[in-house]
GUFIFI-346458 format. One line per 8 residues: number of its first residue (from 1); for each residue x, y, z of N, C-alpha, C. Coordinates in nm, 3 decimals. Layout:
N
NUM) X Y Z X Y Z X Y Z; ... $
This chain:
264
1) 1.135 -0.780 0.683 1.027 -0.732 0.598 1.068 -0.736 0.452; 0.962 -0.736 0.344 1.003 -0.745 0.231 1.044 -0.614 0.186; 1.126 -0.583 0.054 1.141 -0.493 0.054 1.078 -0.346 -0.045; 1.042 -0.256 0.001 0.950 -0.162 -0.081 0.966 -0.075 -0.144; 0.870 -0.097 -0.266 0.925 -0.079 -0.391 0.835 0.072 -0.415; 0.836 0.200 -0.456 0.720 0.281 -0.433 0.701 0.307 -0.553; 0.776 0.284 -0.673 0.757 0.266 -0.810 0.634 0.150 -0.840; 0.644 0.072 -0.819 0.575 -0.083 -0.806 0.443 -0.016 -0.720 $
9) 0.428 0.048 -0.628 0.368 0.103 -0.532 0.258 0.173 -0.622; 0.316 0.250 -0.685 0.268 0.384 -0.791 0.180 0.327 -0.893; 0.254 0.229 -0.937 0.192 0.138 -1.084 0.047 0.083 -1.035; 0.081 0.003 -0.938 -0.070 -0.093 -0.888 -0.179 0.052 -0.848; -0.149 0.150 -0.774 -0.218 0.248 -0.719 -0.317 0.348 -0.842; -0.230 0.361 -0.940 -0.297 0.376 -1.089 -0.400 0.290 -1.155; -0.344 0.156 -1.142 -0.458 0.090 -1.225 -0.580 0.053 -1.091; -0.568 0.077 -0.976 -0.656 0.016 -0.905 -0.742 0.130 -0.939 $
17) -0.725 0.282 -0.860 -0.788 0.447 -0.885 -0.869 0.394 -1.032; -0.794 0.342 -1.155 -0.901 0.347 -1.294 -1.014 0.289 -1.276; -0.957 0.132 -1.236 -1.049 0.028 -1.171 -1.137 0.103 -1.091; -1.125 0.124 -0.996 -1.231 0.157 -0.865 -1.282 0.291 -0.833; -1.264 0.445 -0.946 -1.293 0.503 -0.887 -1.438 0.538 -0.835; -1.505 0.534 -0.898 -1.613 0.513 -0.905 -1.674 0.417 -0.726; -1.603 0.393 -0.675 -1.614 0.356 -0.541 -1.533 0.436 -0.449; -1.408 0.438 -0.497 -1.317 0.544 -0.389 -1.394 0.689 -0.392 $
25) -1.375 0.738 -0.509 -1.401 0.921 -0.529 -1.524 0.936 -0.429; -1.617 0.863 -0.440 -1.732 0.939 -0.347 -1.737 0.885 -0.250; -1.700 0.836 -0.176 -1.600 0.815 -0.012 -1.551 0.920 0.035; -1.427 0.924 -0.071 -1.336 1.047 -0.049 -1.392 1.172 -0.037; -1.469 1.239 -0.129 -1.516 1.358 -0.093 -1.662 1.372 -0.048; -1.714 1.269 0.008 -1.813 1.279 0.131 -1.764 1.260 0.310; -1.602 1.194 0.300 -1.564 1.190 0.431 -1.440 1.264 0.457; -1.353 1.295 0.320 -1.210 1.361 0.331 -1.298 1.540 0.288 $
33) -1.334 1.568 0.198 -1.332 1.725 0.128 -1.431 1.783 0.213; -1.553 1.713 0.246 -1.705 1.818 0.274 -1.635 1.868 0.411; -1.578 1.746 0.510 -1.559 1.801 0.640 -1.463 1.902 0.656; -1.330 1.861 0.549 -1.271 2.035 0.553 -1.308 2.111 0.480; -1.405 2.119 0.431 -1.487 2.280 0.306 -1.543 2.291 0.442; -1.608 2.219 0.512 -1.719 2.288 0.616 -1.597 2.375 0.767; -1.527 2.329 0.788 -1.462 2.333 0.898 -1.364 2.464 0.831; -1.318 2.481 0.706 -1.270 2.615 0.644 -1.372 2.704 0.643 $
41) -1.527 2.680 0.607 -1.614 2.802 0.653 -1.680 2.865 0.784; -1.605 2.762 0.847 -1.663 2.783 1.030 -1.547 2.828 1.106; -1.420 2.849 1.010 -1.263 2.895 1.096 -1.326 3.046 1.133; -1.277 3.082 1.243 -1.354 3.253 1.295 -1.179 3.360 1.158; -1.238 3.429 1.146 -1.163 3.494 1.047 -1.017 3.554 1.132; -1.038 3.549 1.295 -0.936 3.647 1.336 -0.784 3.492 1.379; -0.859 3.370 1.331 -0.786 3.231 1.353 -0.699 3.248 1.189; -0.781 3.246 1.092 -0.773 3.210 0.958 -0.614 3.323 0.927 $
49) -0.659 3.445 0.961 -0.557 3.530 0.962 -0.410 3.518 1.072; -0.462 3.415 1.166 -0.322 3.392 1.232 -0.223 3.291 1.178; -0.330 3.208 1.076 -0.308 3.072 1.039 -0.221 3.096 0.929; -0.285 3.248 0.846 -0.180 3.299 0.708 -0.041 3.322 0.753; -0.014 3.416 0.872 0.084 3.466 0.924 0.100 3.428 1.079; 0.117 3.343 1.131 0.141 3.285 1.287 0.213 3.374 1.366; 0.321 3.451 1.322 0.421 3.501 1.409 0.400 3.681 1.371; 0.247 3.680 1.335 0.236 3.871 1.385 0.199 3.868 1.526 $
57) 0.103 3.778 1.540 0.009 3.798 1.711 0.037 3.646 1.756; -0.048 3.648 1.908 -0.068 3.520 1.982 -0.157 3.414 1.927; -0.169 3.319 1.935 -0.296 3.239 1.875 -0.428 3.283 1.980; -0.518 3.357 1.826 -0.620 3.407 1.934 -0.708 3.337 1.994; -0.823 3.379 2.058 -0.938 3.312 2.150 -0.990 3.166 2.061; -1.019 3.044 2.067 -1.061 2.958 1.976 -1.188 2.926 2.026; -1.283 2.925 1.995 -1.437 2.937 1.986 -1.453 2.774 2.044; -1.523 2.768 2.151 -1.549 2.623 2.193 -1.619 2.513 2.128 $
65) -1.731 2.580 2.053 -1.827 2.518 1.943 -1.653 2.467 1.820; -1.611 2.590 1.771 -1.509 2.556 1.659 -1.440 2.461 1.660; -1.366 2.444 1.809 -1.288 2.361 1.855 -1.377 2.181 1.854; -1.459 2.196 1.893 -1.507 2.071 1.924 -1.570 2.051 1.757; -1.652 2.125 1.675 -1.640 2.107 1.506 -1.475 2.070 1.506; -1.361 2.069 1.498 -1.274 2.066 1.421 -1.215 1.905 1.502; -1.255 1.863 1.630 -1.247 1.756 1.663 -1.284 1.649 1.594; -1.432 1.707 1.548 -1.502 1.625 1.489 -1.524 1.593 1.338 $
73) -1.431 1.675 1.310 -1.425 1.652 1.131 -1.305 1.585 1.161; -1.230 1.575 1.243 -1.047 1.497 1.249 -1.135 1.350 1.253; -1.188 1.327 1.302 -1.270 1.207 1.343 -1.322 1.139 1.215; -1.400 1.200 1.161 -1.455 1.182 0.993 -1.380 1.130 0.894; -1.270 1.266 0.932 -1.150 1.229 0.813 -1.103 1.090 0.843; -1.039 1.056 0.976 -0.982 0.923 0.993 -1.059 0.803 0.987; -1.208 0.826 0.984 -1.280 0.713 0.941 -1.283 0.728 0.824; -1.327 0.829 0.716 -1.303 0.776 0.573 -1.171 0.696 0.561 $
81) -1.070 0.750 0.605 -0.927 0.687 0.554 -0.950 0.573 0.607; -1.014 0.548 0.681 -0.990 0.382 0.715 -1.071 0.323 0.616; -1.196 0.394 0.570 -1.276 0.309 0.484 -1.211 0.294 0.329; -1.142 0.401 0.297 -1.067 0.358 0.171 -0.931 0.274 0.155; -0.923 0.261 0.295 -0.808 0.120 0.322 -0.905 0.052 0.302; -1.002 0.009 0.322 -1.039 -0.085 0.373 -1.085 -0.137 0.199; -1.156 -0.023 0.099 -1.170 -0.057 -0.032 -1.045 -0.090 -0.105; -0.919 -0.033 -0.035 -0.812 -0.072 -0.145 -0.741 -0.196 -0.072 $
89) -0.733 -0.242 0.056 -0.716 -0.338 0.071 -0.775 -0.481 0.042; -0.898 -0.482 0.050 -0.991 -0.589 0.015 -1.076 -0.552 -0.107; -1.021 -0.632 -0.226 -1.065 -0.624 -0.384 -1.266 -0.692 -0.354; -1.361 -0.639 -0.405 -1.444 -0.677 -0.417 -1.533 -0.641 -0.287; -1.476 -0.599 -0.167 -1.567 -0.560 -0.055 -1.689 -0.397 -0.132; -1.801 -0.429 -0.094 -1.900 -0.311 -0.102 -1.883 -0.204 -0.022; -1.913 -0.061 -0.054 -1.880 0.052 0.013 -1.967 0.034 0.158; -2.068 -0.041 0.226 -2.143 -0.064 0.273 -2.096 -0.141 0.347 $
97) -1.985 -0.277 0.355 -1.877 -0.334 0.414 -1.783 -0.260 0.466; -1.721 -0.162 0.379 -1.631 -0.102 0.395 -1.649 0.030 0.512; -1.788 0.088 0.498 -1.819 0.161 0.604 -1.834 0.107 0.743; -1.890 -0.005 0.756 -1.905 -0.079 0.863 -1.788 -0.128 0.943; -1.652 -0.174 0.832 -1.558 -0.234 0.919 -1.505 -0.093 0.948; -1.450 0.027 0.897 -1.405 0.137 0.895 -1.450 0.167 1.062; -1.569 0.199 1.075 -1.666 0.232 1.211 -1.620 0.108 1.319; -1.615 -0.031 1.306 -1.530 -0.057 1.376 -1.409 -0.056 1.418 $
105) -1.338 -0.040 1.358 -1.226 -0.035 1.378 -1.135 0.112 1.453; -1.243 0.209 1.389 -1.204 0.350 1.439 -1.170 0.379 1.574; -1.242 0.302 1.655 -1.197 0.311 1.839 -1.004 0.296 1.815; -0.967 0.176 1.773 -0.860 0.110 1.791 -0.759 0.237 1.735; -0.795 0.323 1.617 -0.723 0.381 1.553 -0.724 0.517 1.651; -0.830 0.592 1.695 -0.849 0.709 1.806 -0.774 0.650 1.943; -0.731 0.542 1.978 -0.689 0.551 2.085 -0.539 0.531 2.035; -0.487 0.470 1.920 -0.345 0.497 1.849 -0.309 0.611 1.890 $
113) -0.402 0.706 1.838 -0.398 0.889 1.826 -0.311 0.906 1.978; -0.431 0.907 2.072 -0.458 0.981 2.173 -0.295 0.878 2.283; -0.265 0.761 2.273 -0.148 0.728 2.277 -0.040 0.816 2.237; -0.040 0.811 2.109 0.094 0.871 2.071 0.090 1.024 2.103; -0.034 1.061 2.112 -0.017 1.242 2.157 0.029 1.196 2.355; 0.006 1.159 2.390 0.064 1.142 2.544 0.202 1.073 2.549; 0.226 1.045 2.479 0.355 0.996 2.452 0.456 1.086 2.381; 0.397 1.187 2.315 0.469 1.317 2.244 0.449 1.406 2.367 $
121) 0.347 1.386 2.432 0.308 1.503 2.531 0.444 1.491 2.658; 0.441 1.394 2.661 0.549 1.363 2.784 0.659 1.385 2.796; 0.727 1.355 2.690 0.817 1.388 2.600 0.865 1.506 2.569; 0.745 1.551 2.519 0.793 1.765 2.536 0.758 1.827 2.661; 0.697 1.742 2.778 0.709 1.818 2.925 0.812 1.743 2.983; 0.896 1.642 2.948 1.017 1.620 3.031 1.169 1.719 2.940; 1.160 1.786 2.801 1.206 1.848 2.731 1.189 1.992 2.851; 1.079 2.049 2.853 1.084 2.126 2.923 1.101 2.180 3.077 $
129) 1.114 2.043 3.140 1.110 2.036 3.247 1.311 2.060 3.301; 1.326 1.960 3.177 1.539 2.003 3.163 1.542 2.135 3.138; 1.507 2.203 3.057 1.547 2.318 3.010 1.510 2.473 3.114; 1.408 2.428 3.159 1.382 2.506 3.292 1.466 2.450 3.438; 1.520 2.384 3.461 1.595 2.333 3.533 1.750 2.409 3.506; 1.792 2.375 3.355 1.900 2.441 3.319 1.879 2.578 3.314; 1.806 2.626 3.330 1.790 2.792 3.320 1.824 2.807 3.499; 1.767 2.813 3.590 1.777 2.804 3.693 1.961 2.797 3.734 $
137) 2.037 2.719 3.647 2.158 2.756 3.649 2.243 2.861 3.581; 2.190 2.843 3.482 2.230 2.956 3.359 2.107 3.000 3.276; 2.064 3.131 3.294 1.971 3.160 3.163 2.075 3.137 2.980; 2.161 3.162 2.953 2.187 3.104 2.809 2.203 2.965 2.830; 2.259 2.864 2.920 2.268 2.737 2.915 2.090 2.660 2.894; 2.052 2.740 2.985 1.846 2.697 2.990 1.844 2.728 2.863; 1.861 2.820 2.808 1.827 2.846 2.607 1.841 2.773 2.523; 2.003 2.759 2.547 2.098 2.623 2.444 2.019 2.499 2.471 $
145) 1.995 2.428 2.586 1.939 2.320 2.637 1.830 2.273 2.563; 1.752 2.386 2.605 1.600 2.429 2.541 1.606 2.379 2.404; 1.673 2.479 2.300 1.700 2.492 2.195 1.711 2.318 2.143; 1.822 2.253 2.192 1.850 2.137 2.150 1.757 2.041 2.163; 1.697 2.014 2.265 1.580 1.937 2.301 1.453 1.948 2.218; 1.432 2.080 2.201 1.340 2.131 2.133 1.378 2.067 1.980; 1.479 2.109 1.914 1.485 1.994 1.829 1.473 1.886 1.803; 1.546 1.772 1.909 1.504 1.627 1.890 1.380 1.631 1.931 $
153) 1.307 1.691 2.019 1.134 1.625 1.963 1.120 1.643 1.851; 1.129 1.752 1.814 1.088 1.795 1.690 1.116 1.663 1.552; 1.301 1.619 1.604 1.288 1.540 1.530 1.243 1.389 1.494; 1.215 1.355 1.652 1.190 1.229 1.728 1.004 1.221 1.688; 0.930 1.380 1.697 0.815 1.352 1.647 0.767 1.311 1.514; 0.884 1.343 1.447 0.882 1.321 1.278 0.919 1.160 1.237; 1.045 1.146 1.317 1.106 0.999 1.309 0.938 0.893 1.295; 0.891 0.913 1.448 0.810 0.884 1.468 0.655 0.817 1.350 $
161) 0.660 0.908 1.296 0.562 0.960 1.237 0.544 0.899 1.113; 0.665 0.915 1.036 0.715 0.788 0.954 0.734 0.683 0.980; 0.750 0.605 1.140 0.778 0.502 1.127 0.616 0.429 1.108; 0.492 0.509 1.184 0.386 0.465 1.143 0.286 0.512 1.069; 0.410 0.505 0.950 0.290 0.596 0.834 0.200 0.500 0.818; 0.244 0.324 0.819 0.129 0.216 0.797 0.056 0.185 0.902; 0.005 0.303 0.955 -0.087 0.227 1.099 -0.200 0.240 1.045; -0.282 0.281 0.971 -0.413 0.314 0.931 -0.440 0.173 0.867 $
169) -0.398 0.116 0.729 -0.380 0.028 0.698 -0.324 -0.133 0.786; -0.278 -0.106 0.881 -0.275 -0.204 0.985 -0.346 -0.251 1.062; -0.442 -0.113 1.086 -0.551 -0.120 1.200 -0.665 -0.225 1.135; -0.694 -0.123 0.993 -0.828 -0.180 0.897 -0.771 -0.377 0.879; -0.690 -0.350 0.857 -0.665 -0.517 0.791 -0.642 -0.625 0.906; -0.636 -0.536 1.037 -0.593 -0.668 1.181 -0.703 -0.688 1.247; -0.727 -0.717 1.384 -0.784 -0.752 1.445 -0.732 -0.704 1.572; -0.633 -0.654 1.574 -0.534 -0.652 1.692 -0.609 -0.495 1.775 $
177) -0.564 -0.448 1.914 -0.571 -0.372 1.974 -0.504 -0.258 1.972; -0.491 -0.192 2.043 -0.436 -0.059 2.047 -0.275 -0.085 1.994; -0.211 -0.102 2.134 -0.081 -0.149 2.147 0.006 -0.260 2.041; -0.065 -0.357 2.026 -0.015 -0.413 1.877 -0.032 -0.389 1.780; -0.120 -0.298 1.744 -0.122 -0.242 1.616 -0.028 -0.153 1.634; -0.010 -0.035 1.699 0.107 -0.014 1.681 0.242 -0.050 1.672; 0.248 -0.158 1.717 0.424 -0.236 1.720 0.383 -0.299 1.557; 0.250 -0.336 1.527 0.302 -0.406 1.410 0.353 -0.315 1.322 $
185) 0.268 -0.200 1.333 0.274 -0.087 1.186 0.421 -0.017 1.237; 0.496 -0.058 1.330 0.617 -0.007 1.370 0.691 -0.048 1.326; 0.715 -0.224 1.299 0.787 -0.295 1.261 0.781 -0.324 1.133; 0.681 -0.262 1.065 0.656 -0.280 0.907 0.750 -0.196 0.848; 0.764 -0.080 0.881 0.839 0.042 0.829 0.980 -0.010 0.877; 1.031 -0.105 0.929 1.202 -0.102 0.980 1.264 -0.084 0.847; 1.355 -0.067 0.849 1.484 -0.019 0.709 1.423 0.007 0.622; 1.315 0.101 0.579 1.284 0.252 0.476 1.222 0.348 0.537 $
193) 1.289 0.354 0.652 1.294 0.528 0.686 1.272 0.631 0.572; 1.395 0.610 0.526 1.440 0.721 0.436 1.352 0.708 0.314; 1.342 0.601 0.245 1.245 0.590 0.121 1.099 0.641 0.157; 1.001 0.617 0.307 0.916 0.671 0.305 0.914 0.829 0.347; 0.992 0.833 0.385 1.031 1.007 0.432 1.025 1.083 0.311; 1.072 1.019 0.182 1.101 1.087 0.083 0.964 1.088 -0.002; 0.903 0.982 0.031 0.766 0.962 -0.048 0.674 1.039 0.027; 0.677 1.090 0.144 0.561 1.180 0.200 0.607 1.335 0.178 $
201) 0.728 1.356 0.143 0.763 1.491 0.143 0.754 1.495 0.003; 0.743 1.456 -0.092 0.702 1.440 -0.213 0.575 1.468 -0.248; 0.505 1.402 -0.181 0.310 1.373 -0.149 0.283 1.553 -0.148; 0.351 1.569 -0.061 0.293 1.690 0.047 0.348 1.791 -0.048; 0.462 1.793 -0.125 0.470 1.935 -0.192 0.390 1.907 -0.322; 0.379 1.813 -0.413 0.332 1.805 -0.515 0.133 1.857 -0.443; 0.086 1.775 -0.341 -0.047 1.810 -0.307 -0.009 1.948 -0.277; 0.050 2.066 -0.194 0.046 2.172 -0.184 0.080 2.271 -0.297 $
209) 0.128 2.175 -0.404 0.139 2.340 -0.516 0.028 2.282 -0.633; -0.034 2.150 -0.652 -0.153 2.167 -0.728 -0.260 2.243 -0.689; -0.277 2.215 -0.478 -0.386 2.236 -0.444 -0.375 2.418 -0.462; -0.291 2.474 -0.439 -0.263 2.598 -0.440 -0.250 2.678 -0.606; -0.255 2.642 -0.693 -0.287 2.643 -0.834 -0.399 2.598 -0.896; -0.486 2.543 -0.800 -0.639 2.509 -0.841 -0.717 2.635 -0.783; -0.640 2.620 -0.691 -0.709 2.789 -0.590 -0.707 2.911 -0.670; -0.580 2.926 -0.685 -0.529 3.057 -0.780 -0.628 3.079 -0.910 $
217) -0.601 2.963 -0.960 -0.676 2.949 -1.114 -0.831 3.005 -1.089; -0.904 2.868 -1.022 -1.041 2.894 -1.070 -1.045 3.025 -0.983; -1.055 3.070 -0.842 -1.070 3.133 -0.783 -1.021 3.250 -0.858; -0.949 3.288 -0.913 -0.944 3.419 -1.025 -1.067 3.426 -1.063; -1.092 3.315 -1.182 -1.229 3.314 -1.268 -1.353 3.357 -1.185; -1.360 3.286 -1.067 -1.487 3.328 -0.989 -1.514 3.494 -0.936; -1.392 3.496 -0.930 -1.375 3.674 -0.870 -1.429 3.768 -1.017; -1.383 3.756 -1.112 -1.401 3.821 -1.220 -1.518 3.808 -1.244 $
225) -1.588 3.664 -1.236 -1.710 3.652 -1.269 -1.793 3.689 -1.167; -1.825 3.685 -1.058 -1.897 3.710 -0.928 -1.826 3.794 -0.818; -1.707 3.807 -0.817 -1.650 3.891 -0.706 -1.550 3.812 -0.607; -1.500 3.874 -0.494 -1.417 3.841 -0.409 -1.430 3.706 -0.271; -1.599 3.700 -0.260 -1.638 3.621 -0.230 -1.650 3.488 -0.295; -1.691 3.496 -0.388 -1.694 3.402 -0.534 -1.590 3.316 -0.528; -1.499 3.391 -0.530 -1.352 3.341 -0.586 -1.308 3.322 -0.438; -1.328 3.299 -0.309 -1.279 3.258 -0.196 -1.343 3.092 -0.212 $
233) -1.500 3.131 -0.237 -1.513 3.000 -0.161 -1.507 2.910 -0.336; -1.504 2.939 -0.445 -1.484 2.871 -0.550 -1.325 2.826 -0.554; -1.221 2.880 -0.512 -1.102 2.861 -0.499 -1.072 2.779 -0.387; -1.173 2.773 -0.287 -1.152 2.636 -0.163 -1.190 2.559 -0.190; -1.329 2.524 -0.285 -1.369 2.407 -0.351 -1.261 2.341 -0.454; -1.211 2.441 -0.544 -1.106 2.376 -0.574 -0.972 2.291 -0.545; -0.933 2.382 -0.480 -0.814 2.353 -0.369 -0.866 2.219 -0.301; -0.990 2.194 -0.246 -1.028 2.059 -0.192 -1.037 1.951 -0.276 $
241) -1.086 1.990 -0.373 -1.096 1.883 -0.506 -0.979 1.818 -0.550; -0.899 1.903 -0.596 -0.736 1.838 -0.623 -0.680 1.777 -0.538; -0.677 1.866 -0.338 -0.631 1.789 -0.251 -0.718 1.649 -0.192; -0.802 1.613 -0.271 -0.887 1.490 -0.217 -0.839 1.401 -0.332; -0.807 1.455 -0.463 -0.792 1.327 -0.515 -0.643 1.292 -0.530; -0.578 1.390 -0.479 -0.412 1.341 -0.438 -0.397 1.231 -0.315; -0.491 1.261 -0.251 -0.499 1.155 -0.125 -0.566 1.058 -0.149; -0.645 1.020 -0.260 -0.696 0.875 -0.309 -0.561 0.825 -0.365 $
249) -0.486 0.895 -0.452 -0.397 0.798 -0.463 -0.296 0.763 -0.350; -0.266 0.874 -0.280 -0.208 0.831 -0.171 -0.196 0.714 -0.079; -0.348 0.730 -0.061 -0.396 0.612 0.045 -0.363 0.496 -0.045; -0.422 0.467 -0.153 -0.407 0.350 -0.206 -0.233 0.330 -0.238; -0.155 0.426 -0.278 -0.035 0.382 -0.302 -0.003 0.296 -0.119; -0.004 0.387 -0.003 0.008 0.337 0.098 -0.068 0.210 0.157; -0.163 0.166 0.064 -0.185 0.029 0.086 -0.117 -0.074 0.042; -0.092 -0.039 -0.086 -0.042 -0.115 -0.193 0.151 -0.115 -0.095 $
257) 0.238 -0.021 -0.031 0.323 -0.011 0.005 0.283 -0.113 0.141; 0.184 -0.136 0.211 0.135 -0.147 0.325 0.181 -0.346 0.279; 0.120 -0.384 0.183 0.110 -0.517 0.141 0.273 -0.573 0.108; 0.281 -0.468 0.039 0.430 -0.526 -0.004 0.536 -0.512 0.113; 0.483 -0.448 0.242 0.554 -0.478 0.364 0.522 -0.609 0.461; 0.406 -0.608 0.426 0.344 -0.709 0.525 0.413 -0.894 0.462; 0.466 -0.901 0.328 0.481 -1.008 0.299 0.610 -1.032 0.348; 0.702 -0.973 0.392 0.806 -0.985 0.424 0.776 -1.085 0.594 $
């Protein structure tokens, strides 16, 4: 593969966003922001509060309607992202193209999903299946066991995860099926592990302390001005706003990274 540059990555991803926003931005926050503003006002409050603090209580009752809403905004989201691959991959395609191939292609990308979760799934029931086995001999040996295993998924799910950070962008730009799209977007990522590892943990704290300082900010103002309510849901609008347009550049840097793999 060729080799990737995320500086070079960064540069093209800038001037394309100047170029195109005006096509990306309202993509983005008609298929990335509305579905999580809507799916943050439909969380049941006794979830939202487990979600602040996980380890006071159990994860409580999850509402069947909620559950199947939150299916279905995961769904949304991964078709916008395909459709803004699909604008930053192909210069000159119409948002109207771009929706259309996006919608095709989405089967290929939901069964990626639902693969790799049975393939993680298996994985952490043969993890547990040792570790309950080793308990049966030793309860601290079943722990230690546990313990260790429990890690390498943990880290094997991550490995993972990075290796197909370019599957979205693989899917939109191939033709290919389930199974080869994944080996391709597998084999794209060989030798920069580490460079993309570093570029998503980057992504993810810079998007979590703007998005969390857009919150803070306006959501003050709204409270002062209107109250506590005010400033909840004016501080989630915010928080969505910043985190939608961190992920336009994202996506597009990850196209632009996507290309400069594929020439290799």
């Amino acid at each position: 593969m060729a080799a990737v540059s995320i500086g070079k990555a960064w540069e093209e991803a800038v001037a394309f966003v100047a170029r195109e926003a005006s096509l990306l931005f309202p993509v983005a926050l008609l298929f990335l922001a509305l579905p999580g503003l809507i799916l943050q006002e439909m969380t049941p409050p006794q979830l939202a509060e487990w979600m602040a603090n996980p380890q006071r209580t159990g994860l409580p009752d999850i509402p069947p309607g909620f559950a199947l809403a939150m299916l279905l905004g995961v769904v949304i989201i991964w078709f916008g992202s395909l459709t803004l691959f699909a604008l930053a991959l192909r210069p000159g395609i119409s948002v109207g193209e771009a929706l259309r191939l996006g919608f095709a292609r989405l089967p290929v990308l939901l069964g990626t999903a639902l693969l790799a979760m049975f393939l993680i799934g298996g994985l952490m029931l043969a993890a547990i299946l040792v570790a309950v086995l080793a308990s049966l001999v030793s309860e601290s040996v079943g722990t230690s066991i546990g313990a260790i295993l429990g890690a390498f998924v943990g880290g094997a799910t991550i490995f993972a995860s990075v290796r197909l950070m370019l599957l979205n962008p693989a899917v939109i730009d191939g033709n290919q099926g389930v199974v080869p799209s994944l080996r391709h977007a597998w084999a794209l990522t060989r030798g920069c592990f580490w460079r993309l590892l570093g570029f998503i943990i980057l992504i993810t704290l810079l998007s979590g302390i703007a998005s969390m300082a857009a919150q803070t900010i306006f959501g003050a103002l709204a409270g002062l001005a209107a109250g506590p309510e005010a400033a909840r849901l004016v501080g989630g609008v915010a928080s969505a706003a910043v985190s939608t347009v961190i992920q336009v550049y994202m996506l597009v840097m990850l196209a632009r990274i996507y290309r400069q793999a594929s020439a290799g």
